[in-house]
C-alpha positions as CSV (number, residue, x, y, z in Angstrom):
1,X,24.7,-13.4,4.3
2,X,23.3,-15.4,7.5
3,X,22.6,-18.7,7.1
4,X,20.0,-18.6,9.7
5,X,18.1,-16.3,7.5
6,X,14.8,-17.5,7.2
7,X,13.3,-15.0,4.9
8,X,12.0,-15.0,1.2
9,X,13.1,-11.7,-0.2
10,X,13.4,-10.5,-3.2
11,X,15.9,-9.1,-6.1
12,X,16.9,-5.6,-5.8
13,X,16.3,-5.7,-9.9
14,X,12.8,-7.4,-8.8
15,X,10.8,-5.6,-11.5
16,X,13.5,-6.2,-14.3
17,X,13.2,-9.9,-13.3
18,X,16.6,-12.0,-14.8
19,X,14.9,-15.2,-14.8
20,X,12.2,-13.9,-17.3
21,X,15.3,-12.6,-19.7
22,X,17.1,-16.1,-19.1
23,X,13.9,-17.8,-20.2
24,X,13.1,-15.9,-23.6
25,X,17.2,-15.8,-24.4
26,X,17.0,-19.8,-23.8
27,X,13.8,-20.2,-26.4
28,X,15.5,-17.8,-28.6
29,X,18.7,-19.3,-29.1
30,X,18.8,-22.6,-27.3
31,X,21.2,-21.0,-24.2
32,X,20.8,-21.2,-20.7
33,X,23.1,-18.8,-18.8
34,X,23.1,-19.6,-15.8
35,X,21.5,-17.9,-13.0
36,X,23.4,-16.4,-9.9
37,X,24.1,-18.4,-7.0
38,X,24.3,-15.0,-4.5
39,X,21.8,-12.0,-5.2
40,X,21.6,-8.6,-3.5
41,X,18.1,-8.1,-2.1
42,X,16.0,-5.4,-1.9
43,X,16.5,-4.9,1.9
44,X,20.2,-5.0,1.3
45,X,21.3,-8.5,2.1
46,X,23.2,-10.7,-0.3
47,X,21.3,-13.9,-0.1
48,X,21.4,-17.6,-2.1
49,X,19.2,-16.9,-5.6
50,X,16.5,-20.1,-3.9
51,X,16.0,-17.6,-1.0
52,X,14.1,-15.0,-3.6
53,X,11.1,-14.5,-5.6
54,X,9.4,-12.2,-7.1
55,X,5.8,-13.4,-6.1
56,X,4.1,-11.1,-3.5
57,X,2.8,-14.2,-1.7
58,X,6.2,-15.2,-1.5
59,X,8.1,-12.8,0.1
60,X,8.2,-12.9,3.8
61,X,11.0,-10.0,4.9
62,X,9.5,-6.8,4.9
63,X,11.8,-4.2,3.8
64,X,11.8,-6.5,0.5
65,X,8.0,-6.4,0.2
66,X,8.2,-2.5,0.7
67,X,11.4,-2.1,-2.1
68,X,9.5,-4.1,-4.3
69,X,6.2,-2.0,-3.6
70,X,7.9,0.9,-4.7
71,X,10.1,-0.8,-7.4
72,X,6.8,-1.6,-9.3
73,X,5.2,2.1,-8.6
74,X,8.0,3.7,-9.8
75,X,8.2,1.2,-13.4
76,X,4.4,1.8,-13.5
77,X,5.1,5.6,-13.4
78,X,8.0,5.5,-16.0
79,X,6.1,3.6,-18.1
80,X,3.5,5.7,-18.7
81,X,5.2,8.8,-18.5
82,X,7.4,7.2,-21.6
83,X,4.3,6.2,-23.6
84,X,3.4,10.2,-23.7
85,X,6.7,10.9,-25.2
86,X,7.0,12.8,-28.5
87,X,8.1,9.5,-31.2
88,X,7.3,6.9,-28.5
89,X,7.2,3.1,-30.0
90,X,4.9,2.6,-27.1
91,X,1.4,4.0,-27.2
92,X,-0.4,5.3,-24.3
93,X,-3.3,2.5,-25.1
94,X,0.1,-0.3,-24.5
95,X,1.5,1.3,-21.6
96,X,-2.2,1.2,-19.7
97,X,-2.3,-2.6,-18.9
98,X,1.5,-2.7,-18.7
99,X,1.1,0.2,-15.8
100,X,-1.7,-1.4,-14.3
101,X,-0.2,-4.6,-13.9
102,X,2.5,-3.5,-11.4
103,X,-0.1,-1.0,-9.8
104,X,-1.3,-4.1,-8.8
105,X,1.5,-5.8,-7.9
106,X,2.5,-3.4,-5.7
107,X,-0.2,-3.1,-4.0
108,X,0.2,-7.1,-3.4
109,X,3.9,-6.2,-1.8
110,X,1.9,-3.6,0.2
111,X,-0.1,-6.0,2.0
112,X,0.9,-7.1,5.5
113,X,0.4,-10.9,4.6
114,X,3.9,-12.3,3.2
């Protein structure tokens, strides 16, 4: 970890996003865990939690924006491939907008802009 880092990056679990979970266990039963103070980033680095995001627009070090790019391809892919599944809870009609959603957000990662 450099302290002269001046990056955003992101999770290496960026599609499986912990704040998310933290947010629906805290409605759900009233708990907060509490959320990491170091996280390993998609480029590698271990970096303070407040240095990361999951927003595309956010993310400013590039081998982040390209792990996250393919982080969200690969859950789109998975996702849909599971929905075909023999005794799947998840129909191929659910998985659509599901897939789509991170098509698109990895096509946000994918742009030079962050």
């Amino acid at each position: 970890m450099d302290g002269n880092d001046p990056h955003i990056h992101v999770e290496s679990t960026v599609v499986h996003d912990h704040g998310a979970v933290r947010n629906v266990i805290t409605s759900t039963f009233g708990l907060a865990a509490d959320l990491p103070t170091i996280v390993t980033t998609g480029c590698g680095l271990r970096v303070p939690y407040a240095m990361t995001s999951p927003r595309p627009d956010r993310v400013t070090c590039l081998a982040c924006r390209e792990h996250a790019r393919l982080a969200h391809l690969r859950f789109a892919e998975d996702v849909e491939r599971l929905s075909r599944m023999p005794g799947s809870i998840v129909s191929t009609d659910q998985a659509e907008p599901v897939a789509a959603r991170h098509r698109d957000l990895a096509e946000k990662f994918s742009d030079a802009e962050g």
